[in-house]
C-alpha positions, -999 to 999 in steps of 0.1 A, spaced: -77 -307 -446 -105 -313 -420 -121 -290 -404 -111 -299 -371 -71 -296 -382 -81 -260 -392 -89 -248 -359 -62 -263 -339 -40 -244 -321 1 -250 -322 19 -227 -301 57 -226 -293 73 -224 -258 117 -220 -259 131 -233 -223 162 -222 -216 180 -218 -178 204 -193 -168 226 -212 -145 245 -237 -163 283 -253 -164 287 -233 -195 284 -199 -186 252 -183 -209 252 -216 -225 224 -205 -244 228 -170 -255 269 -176 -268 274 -165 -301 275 -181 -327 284 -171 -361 268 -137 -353 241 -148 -331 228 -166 -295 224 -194 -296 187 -198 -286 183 -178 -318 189 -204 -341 162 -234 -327 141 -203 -316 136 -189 -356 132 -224 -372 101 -229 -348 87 -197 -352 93 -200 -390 69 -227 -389 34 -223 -410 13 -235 -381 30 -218 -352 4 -191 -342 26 -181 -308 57 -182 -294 66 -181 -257 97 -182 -237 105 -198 -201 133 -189 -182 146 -176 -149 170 -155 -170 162 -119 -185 194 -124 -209 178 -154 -222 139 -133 -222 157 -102 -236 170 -124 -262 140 -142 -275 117 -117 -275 136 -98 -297 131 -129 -322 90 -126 -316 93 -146 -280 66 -135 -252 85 -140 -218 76 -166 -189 97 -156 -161 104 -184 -141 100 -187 -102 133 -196 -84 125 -231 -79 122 -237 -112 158 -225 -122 178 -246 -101 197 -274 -113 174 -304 -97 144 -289 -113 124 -307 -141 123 -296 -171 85 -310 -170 77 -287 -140 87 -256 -162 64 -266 -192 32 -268 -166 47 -236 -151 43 -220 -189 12 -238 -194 -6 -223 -162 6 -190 -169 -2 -190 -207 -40 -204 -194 -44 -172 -175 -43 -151 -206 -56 -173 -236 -71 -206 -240 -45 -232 -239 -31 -248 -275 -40 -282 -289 -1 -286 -295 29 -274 -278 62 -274 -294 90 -272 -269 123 -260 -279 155 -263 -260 174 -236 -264 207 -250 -262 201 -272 -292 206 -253 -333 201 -284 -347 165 -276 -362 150 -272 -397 114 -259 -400 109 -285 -422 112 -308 -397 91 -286 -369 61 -287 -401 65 -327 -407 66 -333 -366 31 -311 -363 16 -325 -392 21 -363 -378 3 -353 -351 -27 -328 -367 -33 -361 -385 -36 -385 -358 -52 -368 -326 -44 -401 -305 -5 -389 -308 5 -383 -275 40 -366 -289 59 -362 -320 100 -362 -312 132 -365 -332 153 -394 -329 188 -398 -341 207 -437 -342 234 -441 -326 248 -483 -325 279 -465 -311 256 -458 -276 235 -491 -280 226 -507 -250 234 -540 -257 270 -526 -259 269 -506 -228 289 -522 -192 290 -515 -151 320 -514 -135 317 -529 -98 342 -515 -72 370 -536 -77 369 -526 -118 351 -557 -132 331 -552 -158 300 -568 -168 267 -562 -190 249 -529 -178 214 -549 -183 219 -585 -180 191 -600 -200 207 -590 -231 227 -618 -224 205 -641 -242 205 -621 -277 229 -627 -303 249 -598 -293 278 -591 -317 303 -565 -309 301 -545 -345 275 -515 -341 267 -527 -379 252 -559 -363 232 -549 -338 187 -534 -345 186 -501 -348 187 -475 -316 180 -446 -316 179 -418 -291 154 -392 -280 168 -355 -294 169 -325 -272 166 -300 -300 123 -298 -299 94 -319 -290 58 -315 -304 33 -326 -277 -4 -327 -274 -14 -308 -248 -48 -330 -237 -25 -358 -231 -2 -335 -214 -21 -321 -189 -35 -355 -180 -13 -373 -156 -35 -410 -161 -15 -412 -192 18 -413 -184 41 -427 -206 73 -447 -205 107 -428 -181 119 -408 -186 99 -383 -207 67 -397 -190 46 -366 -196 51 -369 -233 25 -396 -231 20 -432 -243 18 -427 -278 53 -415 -286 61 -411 -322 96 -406 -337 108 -389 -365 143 -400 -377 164 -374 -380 206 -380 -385 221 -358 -358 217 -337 -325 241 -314 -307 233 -302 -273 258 -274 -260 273 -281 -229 309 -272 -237 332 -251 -258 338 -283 -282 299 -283 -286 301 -251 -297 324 -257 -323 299 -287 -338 270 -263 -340 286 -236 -363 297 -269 -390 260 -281 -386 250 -245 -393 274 -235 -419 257 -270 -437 221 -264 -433 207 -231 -415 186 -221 -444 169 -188 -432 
């Protein structure tokens, strides 16, 4: 390991919001514990994570992850209503976490409505990155033909339907998912990002996760299950009765 891979600092910072459709979205239980606890502990289970942070306009949510190792980040107001960006939250975290410390070389945000997260995967994501310091952001992806946008229609006000993106026209476009390149979608379980690149608004990236930068990495995972309803809730306790391993 070089020298300069040594010294790099990898902190983690858990996002949550209080408010949500789903009351306390992210501190329900489940199978004996919040939510937030379940991507929280993977991340901080990591081997390079050397701190662990937590933003949120909640103290449920703060009260809750610092009992897992979490410093809080109490939001302002502005940043816990619905319309905020989730972008405006991690430079909210980042300014405060600059006022104590100097700031990390890599930033691992968790969503804390999201328990699909191994460590192993949180390790692989930070060492893709350690090993190539032009990476802009490390992120899971999961495929999904089912979703592909080749497949996907408007509907104009008197119900006619027609291709969402036109162009796509002109590809052999078959109608069986089996058929069609791969797609894959951006997970919302964990990102890791480099924080240079971060900060730096010259080099934004494509919508709509500009800040994480033009050199976006994926790593492939097969699933990810964001909780935003009670049915959600029951998908996270199978995924975690299959694979939490702490």
């Amino acid at each position: 390991m070089r020298g300069d891979e040594q010294s790099m600092k990898v902190y983690a910072l858990l996002t949550g919001r209080g408010q949500n459709t789903l009351q306390d979205k992210n501190i329900l239980d489940i199978l004996g514990r919040p939510v937030l606890y379940y991507p929280a502990t993977a991340v901080k289970e990591s081997k390079y994570i050397q701190k662990a942070y937590c933003s949120s306009d909640d103290d449920k949510i703060l009260d809750a992850a610092r009992e897992i190792g979490y410093e809080p980040i109490k939001r302002p107001p502005e940043l816990a209503a619905p319309t905020a960006q989730h972008i405006d939250c991690i430079y909210h975290a980042l300014e405060i976490i600059g006022q104590k410390e100097e700031l990390p070389d890599i930033l691992v945000v968790i969503l804390a409505n999201n328990v699909t997260v191994k460590t192993k995967w949180v390790d692989e994501c930070i060492e893709m990155m350690r090993s190539d310091r032009t990476v802009s952001a490390v992120v899971p992806v999961y495929p999904d033909n089912d979703h592909h946008p080749f497949r996907a229609k408007r509907m104009a006000p008197s119900g006619d339907l027609t291709m969402f993106d036109p162009s796509h026209a002109a590809q052999a476009t078959s109608s069986n998912r089996q058929d069609l390149p791969a797609c894959y979608f951006l997970a919302h379980n964990f990102w890791a990002l480099n924080v240079k690149t971060l900060l730096d608004k010259d080099q934004l990236g494509e919508p709509p996760w500009g800040f994480m930068g033009k050199r976006v990495k994926g790593y492939k995972i097969e699933e990810s299950i964001d909780i935003h309803d009670l049915m959600d809730i029951e998908l996270a306790k199978i995924w975690l009765k299959n694979n939490w391993e702490h």
